[in-house]
N, C-alpha and C positions, 0 to 999 in steps of 0.2 A: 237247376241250381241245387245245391245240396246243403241239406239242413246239419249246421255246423254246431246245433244246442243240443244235439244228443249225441254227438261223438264225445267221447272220454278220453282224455290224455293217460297214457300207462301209469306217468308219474300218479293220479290223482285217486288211482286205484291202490290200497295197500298192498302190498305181498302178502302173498298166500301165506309164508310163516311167521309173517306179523298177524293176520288175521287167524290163525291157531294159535298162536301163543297166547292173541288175547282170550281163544274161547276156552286154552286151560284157564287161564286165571281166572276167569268168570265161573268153570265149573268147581274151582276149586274154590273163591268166595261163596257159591251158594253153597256147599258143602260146609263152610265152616258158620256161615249163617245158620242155615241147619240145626246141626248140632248142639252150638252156641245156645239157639231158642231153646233146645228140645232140653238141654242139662241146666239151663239156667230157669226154663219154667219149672221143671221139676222140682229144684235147687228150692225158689221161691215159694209154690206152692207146698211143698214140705216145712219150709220156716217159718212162712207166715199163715200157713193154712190150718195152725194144730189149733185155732181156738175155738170155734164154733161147727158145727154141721154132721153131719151123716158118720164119718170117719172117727169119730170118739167113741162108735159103739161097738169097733175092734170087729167086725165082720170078717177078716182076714188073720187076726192076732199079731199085728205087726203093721210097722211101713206106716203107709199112708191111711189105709183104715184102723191101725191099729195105736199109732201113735211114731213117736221116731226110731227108723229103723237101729238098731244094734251094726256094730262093725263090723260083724261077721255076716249080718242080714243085707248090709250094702254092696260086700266083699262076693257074695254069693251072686246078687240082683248082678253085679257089674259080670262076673263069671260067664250068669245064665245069656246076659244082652251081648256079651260080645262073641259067644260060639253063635247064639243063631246069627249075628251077622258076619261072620265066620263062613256058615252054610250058606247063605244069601251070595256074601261075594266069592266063595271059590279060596276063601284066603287061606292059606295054611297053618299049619299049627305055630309055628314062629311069631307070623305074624298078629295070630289070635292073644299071644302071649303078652306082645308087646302094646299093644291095644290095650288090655286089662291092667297091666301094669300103670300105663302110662294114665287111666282112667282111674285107678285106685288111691295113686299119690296125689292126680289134683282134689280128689273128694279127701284125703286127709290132708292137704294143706286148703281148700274148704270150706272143713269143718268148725273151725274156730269164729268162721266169719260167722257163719249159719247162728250159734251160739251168741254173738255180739246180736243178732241181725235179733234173734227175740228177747233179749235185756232190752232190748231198744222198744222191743212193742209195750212191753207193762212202763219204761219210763216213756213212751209216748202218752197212754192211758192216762199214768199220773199228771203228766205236764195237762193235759186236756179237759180234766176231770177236776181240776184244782179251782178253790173259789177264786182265786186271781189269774189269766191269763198270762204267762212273761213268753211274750213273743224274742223276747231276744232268745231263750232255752229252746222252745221250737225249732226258731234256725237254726241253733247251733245242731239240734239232733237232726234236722234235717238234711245238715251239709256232711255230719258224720258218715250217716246211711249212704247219701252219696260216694262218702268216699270208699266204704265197706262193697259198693256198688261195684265201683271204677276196681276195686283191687280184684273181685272176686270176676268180672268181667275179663280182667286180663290174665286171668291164672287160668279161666278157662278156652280165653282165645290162644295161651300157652299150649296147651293141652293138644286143644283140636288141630294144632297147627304139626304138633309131634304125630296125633295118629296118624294126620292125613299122609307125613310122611312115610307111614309106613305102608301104606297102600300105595300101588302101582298105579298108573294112567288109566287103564281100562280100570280096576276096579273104582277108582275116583268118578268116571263117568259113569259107572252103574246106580252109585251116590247120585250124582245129578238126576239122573232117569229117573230114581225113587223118587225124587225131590220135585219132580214137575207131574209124577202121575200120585202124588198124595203117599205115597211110603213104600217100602219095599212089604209092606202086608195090606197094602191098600184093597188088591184084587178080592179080599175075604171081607172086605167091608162096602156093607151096602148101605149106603148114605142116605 
């Protein structure tokens, strides 16, 4: 007798180019995951991290230890981070161009949020700090932030979705590769 529960119908099996299409889209979601994290922690921790801690004693004169970077200090950082991944994926000079470009304009449209995002901490401060709590101000500043969130979220899912068009297939999967062995300089770090 022949066991009929582990024969598979062709039908029940995808196609081979249905199952690659979906493993581009999956490499190219964790790619914009990625990214996404990587510019909006950054993003975050530079607007809400200038208040307290190690970084106010300017060990670096700039940035992140030294306080908020200058335009030209951003304009530079973005420069430097996009030739080494430049050299990383093989990319060419066009491509490094467009990269930095496309990295430059959403960090100046941004920047304004960044700017709302700390007016919001000292009027959080005062709302919190005040002898009378007015929870109705609260929410409201908190559904603002929200929505400072949601806008700065999609300028950046904007963003990453233009570079990643500028990367080719293979280099997009070199992105994933960094992305599942912890970085494209993961190898120089020992955890």
């Amino acid at each position: 007798m022949v066991d009929q529960n582990n024969t598979k119908s062709p039908e029940a099996e995808p196609s081979r180019s249905y199952r690659s299409g979906r493993r581009g889209t999956f490499v190219i979601a964790l790619l914009v995951v990625a990214l996404l994290g990587g510019v909006a922690g950054n993003m975050l921790s530079t607007a809400f991290g200038q208040g307290f801690g190690m970084h106010r004693i300017g060990w670096h004169g700039g940035g992140v230890w030294g306080g908020p970077l200058t335009p030209a200090q951003i304009e530079d950082r973005i420069d430097r981070m996009t030739k080494h991944m430049a050299i990383e994926l093989d990319a060419t000079a066009d491509q490094q161009a467009k990269i930095a470009g496309i990295a430059k304009a959403a960090v100046a449209d941004l920047r304004p949020l960044r700017e709302k995002a700390q007016a919001a901490r000292s009027q959080a401060v005062a709302l919190l700090t005040a002898p009378t709590i007015d929870r109705t101000a609260i929410e409201r500043l908190r559904a603002e932030q929200i929505g400072l969130a949601e806008t700065a979220s999609k300028r950046i899912a904007q963003a990453l979705s233009d570079a990643t068009e500028v990367l080719s297939p293979e280099q997009r999967r070199k992105v994933a590769d960094w992305m599942t062995l912890g970085g494209p300089w993961a190898r120089w770090h020992r955890g």
